[in-house]
C-alpha positions in Angstrom: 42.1 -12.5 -39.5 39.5 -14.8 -38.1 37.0 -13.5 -35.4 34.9 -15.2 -32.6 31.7 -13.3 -32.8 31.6 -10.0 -30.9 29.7 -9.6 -27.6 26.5 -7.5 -28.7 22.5 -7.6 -27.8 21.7 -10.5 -26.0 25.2 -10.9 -24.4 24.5 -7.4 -23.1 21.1 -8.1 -21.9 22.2 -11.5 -19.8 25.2 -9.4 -18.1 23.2 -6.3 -17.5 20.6 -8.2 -15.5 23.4 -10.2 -13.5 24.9 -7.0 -12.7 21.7 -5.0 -11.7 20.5 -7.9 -9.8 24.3 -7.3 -7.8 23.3 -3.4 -7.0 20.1 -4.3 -5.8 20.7 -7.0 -3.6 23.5 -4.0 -2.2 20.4 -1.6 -2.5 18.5 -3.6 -0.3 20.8 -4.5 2.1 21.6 -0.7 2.5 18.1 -0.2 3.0 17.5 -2.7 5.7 20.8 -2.4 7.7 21.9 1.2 7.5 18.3 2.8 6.4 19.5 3.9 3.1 17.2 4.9 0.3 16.3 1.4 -2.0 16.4 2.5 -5.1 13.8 0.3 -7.2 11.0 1.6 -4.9 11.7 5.0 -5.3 12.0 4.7 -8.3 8.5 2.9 -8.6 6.7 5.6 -6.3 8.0 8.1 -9.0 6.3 6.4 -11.5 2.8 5.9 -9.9 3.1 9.6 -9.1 3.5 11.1 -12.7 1.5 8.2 -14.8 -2.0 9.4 -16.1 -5.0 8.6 -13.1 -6.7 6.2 -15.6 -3.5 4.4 -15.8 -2.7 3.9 -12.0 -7.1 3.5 -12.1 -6.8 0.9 -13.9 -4.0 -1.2 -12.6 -5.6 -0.8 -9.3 -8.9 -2.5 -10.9 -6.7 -5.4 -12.4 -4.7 -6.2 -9.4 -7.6 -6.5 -7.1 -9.6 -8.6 -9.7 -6.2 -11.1 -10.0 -5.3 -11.3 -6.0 -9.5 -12.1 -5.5 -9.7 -14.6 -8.7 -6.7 -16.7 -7.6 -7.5 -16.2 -4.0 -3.8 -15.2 -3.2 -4.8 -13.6 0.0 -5.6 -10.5 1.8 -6.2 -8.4 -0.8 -3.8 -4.9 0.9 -0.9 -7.4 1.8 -0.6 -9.2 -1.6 -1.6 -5.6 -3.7 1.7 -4.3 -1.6 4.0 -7.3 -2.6 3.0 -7.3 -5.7 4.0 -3.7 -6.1 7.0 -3.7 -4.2 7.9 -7.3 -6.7 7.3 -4.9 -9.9 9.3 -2.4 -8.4 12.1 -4.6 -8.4 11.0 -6.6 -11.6 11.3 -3.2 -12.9 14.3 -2.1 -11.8 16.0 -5.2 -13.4 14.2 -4.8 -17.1 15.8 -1.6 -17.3 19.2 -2.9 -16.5 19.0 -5.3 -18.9 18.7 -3.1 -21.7 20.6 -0.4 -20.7 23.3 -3.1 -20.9 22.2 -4.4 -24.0 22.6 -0.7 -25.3 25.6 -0.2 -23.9 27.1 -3.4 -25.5 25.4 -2.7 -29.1 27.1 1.2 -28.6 30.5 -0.8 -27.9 30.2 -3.8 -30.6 29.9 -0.6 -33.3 32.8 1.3 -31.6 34.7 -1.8 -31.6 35.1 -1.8 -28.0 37.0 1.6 -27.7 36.7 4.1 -25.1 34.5 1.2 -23.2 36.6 2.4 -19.8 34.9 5.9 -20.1 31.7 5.2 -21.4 30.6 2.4 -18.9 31.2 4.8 -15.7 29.4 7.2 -18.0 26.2 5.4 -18.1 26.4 4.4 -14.8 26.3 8.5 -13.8 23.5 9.2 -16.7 21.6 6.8 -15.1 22.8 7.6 -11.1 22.4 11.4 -11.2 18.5 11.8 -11.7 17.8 8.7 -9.6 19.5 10.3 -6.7 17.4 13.2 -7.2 14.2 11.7 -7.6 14.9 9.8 -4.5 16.0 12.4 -2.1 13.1 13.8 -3.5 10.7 11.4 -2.3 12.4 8.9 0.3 11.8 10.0 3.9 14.9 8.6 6.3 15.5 11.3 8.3 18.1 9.6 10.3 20.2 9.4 7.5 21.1 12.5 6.3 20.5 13.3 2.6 23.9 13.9 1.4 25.1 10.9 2.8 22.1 8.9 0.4 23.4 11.1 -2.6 26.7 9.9 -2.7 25.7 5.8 -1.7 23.4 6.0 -5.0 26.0 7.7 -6.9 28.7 5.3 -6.0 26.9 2.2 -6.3 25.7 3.3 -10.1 29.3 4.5 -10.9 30.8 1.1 -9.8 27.7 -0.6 -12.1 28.9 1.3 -15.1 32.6 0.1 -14.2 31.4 -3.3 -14.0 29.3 -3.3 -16.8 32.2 -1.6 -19.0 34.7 -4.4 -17.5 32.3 -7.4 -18.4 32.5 -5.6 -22.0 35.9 -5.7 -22.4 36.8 -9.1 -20.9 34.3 -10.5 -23.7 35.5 -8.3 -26.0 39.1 -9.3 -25.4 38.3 -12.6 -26.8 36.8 -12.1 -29.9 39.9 -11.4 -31.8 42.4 -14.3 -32.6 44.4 -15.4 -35.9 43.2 -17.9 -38.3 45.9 -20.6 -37.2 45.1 -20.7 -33.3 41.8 -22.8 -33.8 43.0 -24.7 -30.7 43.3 -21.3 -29.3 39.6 -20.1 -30.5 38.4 -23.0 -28.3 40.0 -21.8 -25.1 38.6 -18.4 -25.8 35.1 -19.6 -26.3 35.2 -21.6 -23.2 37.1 -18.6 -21.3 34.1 -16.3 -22.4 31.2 -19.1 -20.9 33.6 -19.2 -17.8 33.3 -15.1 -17.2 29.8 -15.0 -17.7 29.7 -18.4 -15.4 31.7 -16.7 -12.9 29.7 -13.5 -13.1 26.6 -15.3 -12.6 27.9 -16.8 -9.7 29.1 -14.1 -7.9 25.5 -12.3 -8.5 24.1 -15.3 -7.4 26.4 -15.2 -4.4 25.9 -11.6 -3.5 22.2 -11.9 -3.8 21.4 -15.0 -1.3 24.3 -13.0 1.1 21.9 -9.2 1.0 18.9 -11.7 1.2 20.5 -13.5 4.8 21.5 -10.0 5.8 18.2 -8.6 5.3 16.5 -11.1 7.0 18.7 -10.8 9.9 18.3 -7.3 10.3 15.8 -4.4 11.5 12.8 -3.4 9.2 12.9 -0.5 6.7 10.4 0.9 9.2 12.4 0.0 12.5 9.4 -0.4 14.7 9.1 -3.2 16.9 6.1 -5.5 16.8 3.3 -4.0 19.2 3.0 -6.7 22.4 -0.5 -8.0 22.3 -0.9 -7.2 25.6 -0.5 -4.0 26.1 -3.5 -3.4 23.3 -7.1 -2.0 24.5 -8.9 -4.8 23.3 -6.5 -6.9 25.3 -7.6 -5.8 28.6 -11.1 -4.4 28.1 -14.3 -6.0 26.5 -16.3 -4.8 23.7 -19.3 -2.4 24.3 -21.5 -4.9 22.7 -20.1 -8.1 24.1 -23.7 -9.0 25.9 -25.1 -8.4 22.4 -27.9 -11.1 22.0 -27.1 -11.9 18.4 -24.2 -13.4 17.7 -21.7 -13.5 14.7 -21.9 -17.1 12.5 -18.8 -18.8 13.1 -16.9 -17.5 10.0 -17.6 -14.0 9.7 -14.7 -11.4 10.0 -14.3 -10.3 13.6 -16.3 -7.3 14.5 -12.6 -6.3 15.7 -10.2 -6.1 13.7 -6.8 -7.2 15.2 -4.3 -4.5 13.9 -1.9 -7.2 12.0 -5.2 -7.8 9.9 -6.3 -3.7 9.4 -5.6 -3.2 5.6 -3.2 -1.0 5.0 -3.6 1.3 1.2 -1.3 4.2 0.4 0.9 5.4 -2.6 3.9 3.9 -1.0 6.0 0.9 -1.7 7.1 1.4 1.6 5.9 3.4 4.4 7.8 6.9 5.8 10.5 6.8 8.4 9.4 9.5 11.2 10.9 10.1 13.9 9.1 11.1 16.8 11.7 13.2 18.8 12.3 15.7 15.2 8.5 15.1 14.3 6.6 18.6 14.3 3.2 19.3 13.4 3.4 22.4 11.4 0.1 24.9 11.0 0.0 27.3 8.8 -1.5 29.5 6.0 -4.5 31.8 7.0 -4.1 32.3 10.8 -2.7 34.9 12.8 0.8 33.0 13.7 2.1 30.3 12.5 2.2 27.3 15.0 4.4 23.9 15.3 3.2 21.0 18.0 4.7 18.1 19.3 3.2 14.7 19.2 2.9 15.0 23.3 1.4 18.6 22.9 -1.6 17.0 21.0 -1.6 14.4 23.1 -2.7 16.6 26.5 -5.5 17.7 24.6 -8.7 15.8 25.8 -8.6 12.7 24.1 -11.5 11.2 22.0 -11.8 7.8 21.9 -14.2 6.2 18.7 -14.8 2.5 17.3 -14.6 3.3 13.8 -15.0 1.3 10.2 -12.7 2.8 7.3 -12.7 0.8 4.4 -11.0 1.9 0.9 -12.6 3.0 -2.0 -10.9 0.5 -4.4 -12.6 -2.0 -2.2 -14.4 -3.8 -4.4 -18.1 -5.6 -3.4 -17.4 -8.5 -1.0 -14.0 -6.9 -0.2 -11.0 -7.1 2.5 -10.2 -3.5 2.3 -12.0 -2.3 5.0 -11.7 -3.1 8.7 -12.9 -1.8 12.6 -10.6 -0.8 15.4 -10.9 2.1 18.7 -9.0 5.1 16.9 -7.9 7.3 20.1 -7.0 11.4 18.4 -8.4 14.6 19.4 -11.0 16.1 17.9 -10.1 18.9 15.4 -13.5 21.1 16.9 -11.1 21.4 19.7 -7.9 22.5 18.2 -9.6 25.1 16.0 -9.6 28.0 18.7 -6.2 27.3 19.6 -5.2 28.2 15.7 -6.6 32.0 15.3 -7.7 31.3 12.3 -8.4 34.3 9.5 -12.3 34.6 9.4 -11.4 34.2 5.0 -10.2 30.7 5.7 -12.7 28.2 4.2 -10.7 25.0 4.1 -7.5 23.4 5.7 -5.0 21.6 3.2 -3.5 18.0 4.9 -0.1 17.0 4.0 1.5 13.5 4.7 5.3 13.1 4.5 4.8 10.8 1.7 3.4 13.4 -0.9 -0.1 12.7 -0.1 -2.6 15.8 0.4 -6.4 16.3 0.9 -8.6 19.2 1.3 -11.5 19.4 4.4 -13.7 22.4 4.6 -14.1 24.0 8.2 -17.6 23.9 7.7 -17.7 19.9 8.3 -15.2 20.2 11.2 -17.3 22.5 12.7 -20.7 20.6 12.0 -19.2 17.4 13.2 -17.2 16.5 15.9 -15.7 13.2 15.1 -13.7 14.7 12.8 -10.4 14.0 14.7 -6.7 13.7 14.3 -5.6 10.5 15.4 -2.3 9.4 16.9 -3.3 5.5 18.0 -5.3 2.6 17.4 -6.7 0.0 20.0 -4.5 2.0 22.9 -1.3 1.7 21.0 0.6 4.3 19.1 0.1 4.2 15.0 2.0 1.6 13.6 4.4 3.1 10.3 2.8 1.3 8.2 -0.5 3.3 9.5 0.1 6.6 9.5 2.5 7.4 12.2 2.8 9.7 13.9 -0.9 11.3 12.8 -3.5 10.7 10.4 -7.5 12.2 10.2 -10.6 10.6 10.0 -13.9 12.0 9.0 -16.6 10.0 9.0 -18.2 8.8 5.7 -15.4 9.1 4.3 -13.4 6.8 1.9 -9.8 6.4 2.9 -8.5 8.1 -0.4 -9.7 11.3 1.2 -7.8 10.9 4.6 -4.0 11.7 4.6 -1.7 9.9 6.7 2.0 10.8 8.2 0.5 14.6 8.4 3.6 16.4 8.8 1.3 20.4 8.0 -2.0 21.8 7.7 -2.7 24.9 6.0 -5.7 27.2 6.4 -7.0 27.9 2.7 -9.3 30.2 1.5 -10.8 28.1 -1.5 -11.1 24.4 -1.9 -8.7 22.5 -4.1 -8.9 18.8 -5.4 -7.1 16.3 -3.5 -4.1 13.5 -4.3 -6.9 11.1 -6.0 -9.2 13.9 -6.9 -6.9 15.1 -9.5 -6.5 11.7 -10.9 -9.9 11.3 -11.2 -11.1 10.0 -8.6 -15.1 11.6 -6.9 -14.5 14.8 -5.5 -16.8 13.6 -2.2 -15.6 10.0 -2.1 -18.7 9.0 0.1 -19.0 5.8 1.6 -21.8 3.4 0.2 -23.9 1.3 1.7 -22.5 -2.4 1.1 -23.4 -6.0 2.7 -20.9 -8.7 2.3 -22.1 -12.5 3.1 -18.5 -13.7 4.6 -20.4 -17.6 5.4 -22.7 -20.4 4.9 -22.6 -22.6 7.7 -21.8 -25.7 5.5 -21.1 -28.0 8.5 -22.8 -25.9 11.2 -26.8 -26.9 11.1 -28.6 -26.9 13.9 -32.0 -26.9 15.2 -34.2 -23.5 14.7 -36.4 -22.1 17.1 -39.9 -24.4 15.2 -37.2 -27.6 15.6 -36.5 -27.1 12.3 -33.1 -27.9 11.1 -31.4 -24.4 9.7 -28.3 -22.9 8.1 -26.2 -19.9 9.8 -25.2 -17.4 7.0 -23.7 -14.4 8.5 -21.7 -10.9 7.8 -21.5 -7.3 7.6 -23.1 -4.5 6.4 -22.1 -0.8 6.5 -23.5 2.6 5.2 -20.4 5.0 6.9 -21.6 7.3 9.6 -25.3 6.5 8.7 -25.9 3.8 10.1 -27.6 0.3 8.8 -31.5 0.3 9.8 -32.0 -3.6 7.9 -30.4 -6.2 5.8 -32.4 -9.0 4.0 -31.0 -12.3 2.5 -32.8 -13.8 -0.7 -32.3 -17.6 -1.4 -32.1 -18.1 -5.2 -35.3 -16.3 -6.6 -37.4 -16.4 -3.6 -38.8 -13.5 -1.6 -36.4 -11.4 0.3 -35.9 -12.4 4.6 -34.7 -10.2 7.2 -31.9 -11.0 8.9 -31.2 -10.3 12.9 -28.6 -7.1 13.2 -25.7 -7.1 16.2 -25.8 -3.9 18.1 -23.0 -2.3 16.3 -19.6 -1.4 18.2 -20.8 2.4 17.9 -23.0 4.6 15.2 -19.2 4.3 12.9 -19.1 1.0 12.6 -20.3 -2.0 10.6 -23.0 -4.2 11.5 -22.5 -7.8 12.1 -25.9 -9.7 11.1 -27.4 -13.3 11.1 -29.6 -15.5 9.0 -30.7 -18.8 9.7 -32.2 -20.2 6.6 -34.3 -23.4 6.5 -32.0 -25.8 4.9 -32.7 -27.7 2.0 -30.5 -30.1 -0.6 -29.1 -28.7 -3.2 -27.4 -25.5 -4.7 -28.7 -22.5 -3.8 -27.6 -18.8 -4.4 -27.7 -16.5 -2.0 -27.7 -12.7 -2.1 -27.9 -10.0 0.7 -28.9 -6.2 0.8 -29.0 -3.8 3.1 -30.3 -0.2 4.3 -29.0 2.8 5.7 -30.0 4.3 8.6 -32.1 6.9 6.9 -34.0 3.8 5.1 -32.0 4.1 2.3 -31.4 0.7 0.4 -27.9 -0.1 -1.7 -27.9 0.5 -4.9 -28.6 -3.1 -6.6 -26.8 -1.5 -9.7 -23.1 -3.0 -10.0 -20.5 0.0 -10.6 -16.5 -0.2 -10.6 -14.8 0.9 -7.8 -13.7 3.8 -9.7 -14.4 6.9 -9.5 -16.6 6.7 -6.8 -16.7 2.8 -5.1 -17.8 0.0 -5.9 -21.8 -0.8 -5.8 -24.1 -3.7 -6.1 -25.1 -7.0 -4.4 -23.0 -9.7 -3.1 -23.8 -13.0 -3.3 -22.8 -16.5 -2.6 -23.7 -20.0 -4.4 -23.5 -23.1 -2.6 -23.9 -26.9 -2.9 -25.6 -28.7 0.2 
């Protein structure tokens, strides 16, 4: 008896990949059409959830440094594609080589009992996805037993598939030594299967990726109309400011398609308003649930606010300005009966997210609001909707979003990022960022002098920015002209004009808090506690 060679490793690998490329492509067009969970993000929110802080720490670190090197664009909108392409990427590798397994498993059996132990696999490798998924994906329009059964069908019919593509190649491996003629129509009747295969994948993918396009968003929110924003109708409370930003620096507003958007999610929660409830618990005398338009007859408090991330790194994107419209949380306390032992209040977001605030800075502060919508409109998904909290000087890690609870505690606890390692305070540092050099733009100082416009911000948090001074290569340090801010929460927008001369120069800003503080000179990594140092720019005139 003569043989072709049996189907094994890298047969296994190639048809594995084709046919979990298939289920994703039906994953995704689940997802987007019918609002099912998609499994490879799931699957990757899992994973950033249970890997070791210094792992997630340090990924976080390598991705920024990569998106700013290559200059691949904003820095949140790449970071998220880049996650949601592993999540895929990943999902893929490990079909690959559960398929190479299974075929290795099968080329020892000799291809028996292949019809039972493909649906097998697909099962093993179904069941505690499902779980995992209903345990984290938040579609609450689809109900949850309805998203058990889509992932455990889809897996089971992978495992069919996969144990079908086994035996079809198997099938041809075995002929007699006197067919050679024969042997050749069975090697080209094996290239034609995995051809075929690869075309139907190929087929099925570019039809989920037409579908997909041509359907509603995971988040199923529709684009907000420009002009029904606040900024749209109303001017800025600084727009008579006598300085004024180089042409260049980063609006002093931030239009919301430009707000960078940082969670632990591949994709943001599905809430829906009408089942949405705030729940408050814990330490008070009754237990109380409010609707979004309960908290929204409470007097609302309107502030112009800068949040910026704490994986920002120095001369960063992650960090932006808008009018946040919430209610202040000084407000709601009385309405709660609290117990006089509760010290804190635990925040939960839908998505897993929590963070500790002690009543002692709500009641000191004022600002410290829950906020419902940004620049007049409601929160977009992909920001927090329906609710998120601010409090100021505060790096974003510390402020949950899609707050579904609130729990009065009687101890403080470490947060989402605290226990990964990340600063227990998370306060925001005093930073400068030169966004331009006016290349092409100089014109004639105040002594007739011809000049240079080098502009951009500089922010401290809640405290303020009292100065900022730009050096030109070694030389002594200048003071720049400061914008009146948008409020006492946002960054400052300042101006240089520096006496041009040819040549390359470097130049480097600083700046100092309100208190008189100035930025620490020292450069630090964003983690555990943000970035720090001076930012600087070199250019050829």
């Amino acid at each position: 008896m003569k043989s072709l060679k049996r189907p094994g490793v890298l047969t296994g690998l190639l048809v594995g990949l084709m046919l979990t490329l298939a289920i994703t492509v039906i994953f995704y067009v689940g997802w987007k059409v019918l609002g099912l969970p998609f499994v490879p993000f799931d699957i990757f929110d899992w994973m950033t959830r249970v890997l070791p802080g210094q792992v997630i720490a340090s990924g976080i670190d390598a991705m920024v440094k990569v998106i700013r090197s290559l200059n691949l664009g904003p820095t949140a909108t790449t970071a998220k594609l880049a996650e949601q392409g592993m999540a895929v990427g990943g999902m893929l590798f490990a079909g690959a080589i559960v398929g190479a397994i299974f075929f290795a498993v099968e080329r020892a059996l000799h291809g028996r009992n292949a019809s039972v132990a493909g649906p097998v696999f697909g099962l093993a490798a179904g069941i505690p996805i499902m779980l995992l998924s209903l345990h984290l994906n938040k579609a609450p329009e689809i109900p949850p037993w309805i998203s058990a059964i889509w992932i455990l069908l889809v897996f089971l019919a992978w495992g069919v598939a996969i144990a079908r593509a086994n035996q079809r190649l198997f099938a041809t491996a075995h002929i007699t030594e006197d067919s050679a003629e024969q042997a050749l129509v069975k090697r080209i009747d094996r290239r034609r299967f995995l051809v075929r295969l690869g075309g139907a994948t190929a087929l099925i993918t570019v039809t989920g990726a037409m579908v997909g396009r041509l359907s509603r968003t995971g988040a199923r929110q529709s684009a907000v109309q420009r002009e029904s924003l606040w900024s749209s109708n109303h001017p800025l409370p600084n727009a008579d400011a006598e300085v004024k930003s180089v042409p260049g620096t980063r609006p002093e507003f931030t239009p919301l398609e430009r707000h960078y958007r940082i969670d632990i999610n591949t994709t943001p929660p599905t809430i829906d308003e009408s089942q949405w409830r705030l729940k408050i618990k814990g330490l008070m005398e009754k237990p109380l649930e409010l609707t979004l338009n309960e908290i929204r007859s409470y007097e609302p408090m309107h502030q112009f606010i800068t949040l910026a991330c704490i994986s920002n790194p120095v001369g960063g994107d992650l960090i932006g300005t808008t009018r946040w419209t919430g209610v202040s949380l000084q407000k709601l306390l009385p309405t709660w009966q609290l117990r006089p032992n509760a010290t804190h209040l635990k925040i939960h977001g839908a998505d897993g997210f929590y963070e500790v605030v002690s009543l002692e800075t709500i009641k000191a502060d004022e600002r410290v609001m829950l906020a419902y919508a940004w620049d007049g409109v409601p929160l977009l998904a992909e920001h927090g909707f329906p609710l998120r909290i601010y409090v100021p000087n505060t790096y974003g890690m510390k402020l949950p979003k899609w707050i579904e609870s609130i729990e009065a505690i009687d101890h403080w606890e470490p947060g989402y990022w605290v226990t990964r390692g990340w600063d227990k305070a998370a306060q925001m540092k005093a930073t400068s960022v030169i966004d331009t050099v006016g290349v092409n733009m100089n014109i004639v100082g105040a002594d007739a002098r011809t000049v240079v416009p080098i502009g951009g911000i500089a922010h401290a948090g809640s405290r303020g920015i009292s100065k900022v001074e730009v050096q030109v290569d070694d030389g002594p340090w200048q003071e720049a002209a400061l914008r009146k801010p948008l409020s006492k929460l946002t960054w400052v927008i300042w101006r240089y004009e520096w006496p041009f001369q040819r040549g390359k120069h470097t130049f480097t800003v600083r700046c100092f808090d309100g208190t008189g503080a100035m930025q620490s000179p020292i450069p630090t990594p964003m983690e555990p506690d943000g970035a720090a140092g001076l930012h600087s720019k070199t250019q050829m005139f």
